[in-house]
ZAMARGU-4260 file (C-alpha; in steps of 0.2 Angstrom, whole numbers, plus 5000, padded with zeros to 4 digits):
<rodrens>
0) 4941/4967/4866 | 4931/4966/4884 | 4915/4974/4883 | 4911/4989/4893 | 4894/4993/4897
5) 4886/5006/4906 | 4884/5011/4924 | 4867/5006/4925 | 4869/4990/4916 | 4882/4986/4929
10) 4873/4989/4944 | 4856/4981/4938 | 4865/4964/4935 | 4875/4967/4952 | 4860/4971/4962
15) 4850/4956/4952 | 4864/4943/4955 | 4871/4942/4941 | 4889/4931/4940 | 4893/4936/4924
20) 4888/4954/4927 | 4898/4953/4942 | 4913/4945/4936 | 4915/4960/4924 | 4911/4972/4936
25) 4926/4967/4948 | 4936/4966/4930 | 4934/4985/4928 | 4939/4989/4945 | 4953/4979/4941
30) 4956/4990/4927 | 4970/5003/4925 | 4963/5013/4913 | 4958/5032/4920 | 4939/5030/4912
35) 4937/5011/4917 | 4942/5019/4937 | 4930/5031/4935 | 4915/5023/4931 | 4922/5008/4944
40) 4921/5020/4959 | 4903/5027/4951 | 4898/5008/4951 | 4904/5006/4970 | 4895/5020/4977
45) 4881/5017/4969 | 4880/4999/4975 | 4888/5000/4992 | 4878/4994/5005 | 4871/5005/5019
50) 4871/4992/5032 | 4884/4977/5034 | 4876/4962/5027 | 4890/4950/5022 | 4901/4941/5033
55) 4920/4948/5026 | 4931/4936/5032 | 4949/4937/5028 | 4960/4921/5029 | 4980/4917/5028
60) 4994/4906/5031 | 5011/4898/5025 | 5012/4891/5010 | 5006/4871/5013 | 4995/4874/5026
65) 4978/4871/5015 | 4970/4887/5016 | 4961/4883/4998 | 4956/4865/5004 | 4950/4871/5019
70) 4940/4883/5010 | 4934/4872/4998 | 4928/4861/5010 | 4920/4874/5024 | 4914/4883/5011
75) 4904/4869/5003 | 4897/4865/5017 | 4889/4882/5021 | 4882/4882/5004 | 4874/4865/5005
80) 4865/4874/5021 | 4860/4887/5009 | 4873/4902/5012 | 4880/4910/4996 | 4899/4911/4997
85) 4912/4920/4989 | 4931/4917/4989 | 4942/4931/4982 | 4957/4923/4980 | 4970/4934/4978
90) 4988/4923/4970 | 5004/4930/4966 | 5007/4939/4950 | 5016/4930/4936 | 5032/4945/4932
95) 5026/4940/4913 | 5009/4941/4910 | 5005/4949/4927 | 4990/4938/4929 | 4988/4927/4943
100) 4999/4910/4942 | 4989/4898/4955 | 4972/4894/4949 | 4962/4894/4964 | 4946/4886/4954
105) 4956/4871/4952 | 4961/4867/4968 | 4942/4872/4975 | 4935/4856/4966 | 4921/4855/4973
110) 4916/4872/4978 | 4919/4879/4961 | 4905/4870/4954 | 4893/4873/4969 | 4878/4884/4962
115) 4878/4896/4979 | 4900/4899/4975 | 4908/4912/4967 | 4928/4911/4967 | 4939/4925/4958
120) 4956/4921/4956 | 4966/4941/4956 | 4983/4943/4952 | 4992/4955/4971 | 5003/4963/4958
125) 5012/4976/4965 | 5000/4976/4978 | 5005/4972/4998 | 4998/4964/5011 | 4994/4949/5002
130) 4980/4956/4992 | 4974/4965/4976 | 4973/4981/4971 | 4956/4982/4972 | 4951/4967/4984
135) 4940/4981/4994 | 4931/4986/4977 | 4930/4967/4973 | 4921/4964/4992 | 4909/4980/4989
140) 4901/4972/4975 | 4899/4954/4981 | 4891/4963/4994 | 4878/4970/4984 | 4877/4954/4971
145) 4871/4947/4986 | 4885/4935/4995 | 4881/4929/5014 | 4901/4924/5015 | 4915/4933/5008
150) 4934/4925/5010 | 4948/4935/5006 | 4961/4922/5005 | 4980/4931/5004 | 4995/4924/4994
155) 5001/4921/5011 | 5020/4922/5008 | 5028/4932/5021 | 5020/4950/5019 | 5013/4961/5031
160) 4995/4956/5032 | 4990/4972/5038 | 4981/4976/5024 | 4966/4963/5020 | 4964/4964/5042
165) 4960/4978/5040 | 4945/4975/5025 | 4937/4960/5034 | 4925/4958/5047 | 4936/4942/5056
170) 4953/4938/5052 | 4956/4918/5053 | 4975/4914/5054 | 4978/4894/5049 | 4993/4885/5055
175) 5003/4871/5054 | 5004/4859/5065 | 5021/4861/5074 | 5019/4879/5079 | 5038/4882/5082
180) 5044/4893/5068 | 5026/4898/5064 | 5028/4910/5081 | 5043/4918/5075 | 5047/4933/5064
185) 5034/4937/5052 | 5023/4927/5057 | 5022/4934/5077 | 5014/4949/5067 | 5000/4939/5059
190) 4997/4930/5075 | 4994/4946/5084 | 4981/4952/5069 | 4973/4936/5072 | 4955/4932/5079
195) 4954/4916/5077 | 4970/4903/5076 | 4965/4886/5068 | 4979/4873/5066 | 4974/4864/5051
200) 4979/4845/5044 | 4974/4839/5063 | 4973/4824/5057 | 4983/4803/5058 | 5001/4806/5063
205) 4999/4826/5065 | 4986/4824/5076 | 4998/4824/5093 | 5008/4839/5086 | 4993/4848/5080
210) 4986/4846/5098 | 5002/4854/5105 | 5001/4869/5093 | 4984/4872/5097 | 4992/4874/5116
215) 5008/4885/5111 | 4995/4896/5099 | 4983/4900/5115 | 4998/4904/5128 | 5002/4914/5111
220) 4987/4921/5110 | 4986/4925/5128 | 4997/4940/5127 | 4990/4945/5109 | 4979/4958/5109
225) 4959/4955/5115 | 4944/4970/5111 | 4931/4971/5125 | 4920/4958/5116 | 4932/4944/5109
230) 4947/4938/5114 | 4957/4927/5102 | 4957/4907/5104 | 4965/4893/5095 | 4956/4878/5087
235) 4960/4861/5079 | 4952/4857/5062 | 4956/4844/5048 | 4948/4847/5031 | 4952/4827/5027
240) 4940/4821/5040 | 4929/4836/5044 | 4935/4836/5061 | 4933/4853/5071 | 4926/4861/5054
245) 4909/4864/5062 | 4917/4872/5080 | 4926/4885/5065 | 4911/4888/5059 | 4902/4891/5076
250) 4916/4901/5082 | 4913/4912/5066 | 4897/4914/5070 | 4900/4917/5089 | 4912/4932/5086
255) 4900/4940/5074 | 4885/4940/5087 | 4897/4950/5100 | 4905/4961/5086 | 4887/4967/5082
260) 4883/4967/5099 | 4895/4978/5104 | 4893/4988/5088 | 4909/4984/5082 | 4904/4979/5066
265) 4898/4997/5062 | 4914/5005/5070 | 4925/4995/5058 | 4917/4998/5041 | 4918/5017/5047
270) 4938/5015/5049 | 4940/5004/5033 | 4930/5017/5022 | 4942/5032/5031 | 4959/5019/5026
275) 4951/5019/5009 | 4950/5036/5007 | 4969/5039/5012 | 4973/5024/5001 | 4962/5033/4985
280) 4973/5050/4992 | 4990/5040/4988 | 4984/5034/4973 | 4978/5049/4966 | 4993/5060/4972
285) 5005/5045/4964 | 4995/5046/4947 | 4998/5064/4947 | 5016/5064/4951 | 5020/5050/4938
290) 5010/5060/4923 | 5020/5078/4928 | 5032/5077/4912 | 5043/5087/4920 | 5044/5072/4933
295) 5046/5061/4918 | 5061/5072/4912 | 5070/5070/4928 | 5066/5054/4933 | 5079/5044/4924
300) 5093/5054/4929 | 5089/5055/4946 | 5087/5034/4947 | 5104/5033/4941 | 5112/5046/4955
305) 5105/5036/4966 | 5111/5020/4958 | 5128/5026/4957 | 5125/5034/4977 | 5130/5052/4973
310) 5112/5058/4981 | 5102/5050/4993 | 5083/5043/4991 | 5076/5056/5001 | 5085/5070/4994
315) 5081/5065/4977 | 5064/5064/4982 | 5061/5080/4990 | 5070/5088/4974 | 5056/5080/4963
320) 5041/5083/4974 | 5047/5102/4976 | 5048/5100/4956 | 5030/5092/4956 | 5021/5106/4967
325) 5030/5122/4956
</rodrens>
């Protein structure tokens, strides 16, 4: 049975560093249960930071293109220069067990055992956008456990990425090289959420091909959308060689001189904790709605008119909400 310690235990070992502490910290904000949420946002507000010190950095991309080998690699680097980075790696769900199915630790060898690295594996669940359910908690308290670097790394498999864009400081899009299909469908709506575009695996007989994705992704890029500081770019990195991981890691750092120079930084925590807000309002209203037993009562019977299309989705809806609000 995981053991469930007080608020002040929870936001002494945060505050103090404490991996273990933390670990089970981001486990009950995990947590279902209506007491453990409780005393998660308790925890949250107590040791949310006042001003932005962590770099929130949110990353995707297909399915192949590396993103944990690039992270394993980049991110070592910045702790051997004496950054503390976390990875909150967010797989998809197993439909059994609902835990996560990946194992990110496993395939960050060597950041996993750097003594600077923190890497959490979380199942998306039911979540969207390619993140957890409570990523945003998870980010609050690396934050205050101290973290220089926080990576959100999505399941990138074809969701809207809307969601962890709008958690993170910097948004870093990797690609394939042979941009082609990578521009089309879903993946012109990541593109355009994108500060930075890196094509990743630059490297032997990709080289040439990466070279002209790099060129497609910045005449891309040229129409995506730019704020008065940055404008999006494309870059060319190899994780196998190291090549182009050092102009990443400037180009990081150069978006988030002008962000704070144009007070960007600031503005943006100020929207995120407003999406949060609407995001607890959901919840909250949905929790509600789902333990109404008059709700429960009518719910089968209403999913199966629906089923059997003698009442539309809508209709049915409004018929419970009205029932809900009595």
């Amino acid at each position: 049975m995981r053991t469930r310690h007080s608020l002040e235990q929870y936001r002494d070992g945060i505050l103090a560093g404490d991996r273990v502490m933390l670990a089970k910290a981001i486990t009950l904000v995990e947590s279902r249960r209506a007491d453990d949420i409780a005393l998660g946002r308790k925890l949250v507000r107590h040791v949310a930071q006042a001003t932005p010190k962590a770099h929130r950095i949110g990353i995707t991309g297909v399915p192949g293109v590396g993103k944990s080998t690039f992270l394993d690699v980049f991110g070592t680097a910045r702790c051997n220069e004496g950054l503390k980075v976390a990875v909150l790696a967010v797989d998809p769900s197993s439909e059994v067990s609902g835990g996560s199915i990946l194992g990110d630790k496993t395939r960050m060898a060597q950041l996993s055992k750097h003594p600077n690295a923190y890497i959490r594996p979380s199942p998306s669940g039911l979540a969207l956008g390619g993140v957890g359910r409570r990523t945003r908690e998870a980010i609050v308290l690396c934050e205050a456990a101290g973290f220089d670097l926080i990576f959100v790394e999505t399941v990138g498999v074809g969701q809207s990425e809307t969601t962890v864009a709008g958690m993170v400081d910097v948004f870093l899009f990797l690609a394939l090289p042979g941009a082609g299909d990578e521009l089309q469908g879903i993946k012109k709506g990541i593109l355009e959420l994108a500060d930075l575009v890196v094509v990743h695996k630059a490297d032997g007989d990709s080289r040439q091909r990466a070279e002209e994705a790099k060129v497609t992704h910045e005449n891309a890029l040229h129409y995506a959308r730019s704020v008065g500081f940055w404008h999006p770019r494309a870059l060319l990195a190899s994780s196998r060689t190291g090549d182009g991981l050092v102009e990443v890691w400037d180009a990081l750092k150069e978006h988030r001189a002008a962000q704070v120079a144009a007070g960007d930084l600031i503005m943006r925590r100020h929207l995120q904790e407003q999406r949060a807000f609407w995001s607890f309002v959901d919840e909250g209203l949905r929790a509600r709605f789902d333990a109404d037993e008059r709700v429960r009562t009518e719910l089968p019977a209403v999913l199966k008119a629906i089923a059997a299309g003698t009442v539309d989705a809508g209709t049915a809806a409004d018929r419970l909400l009205a029932l809900h609000t009595e």
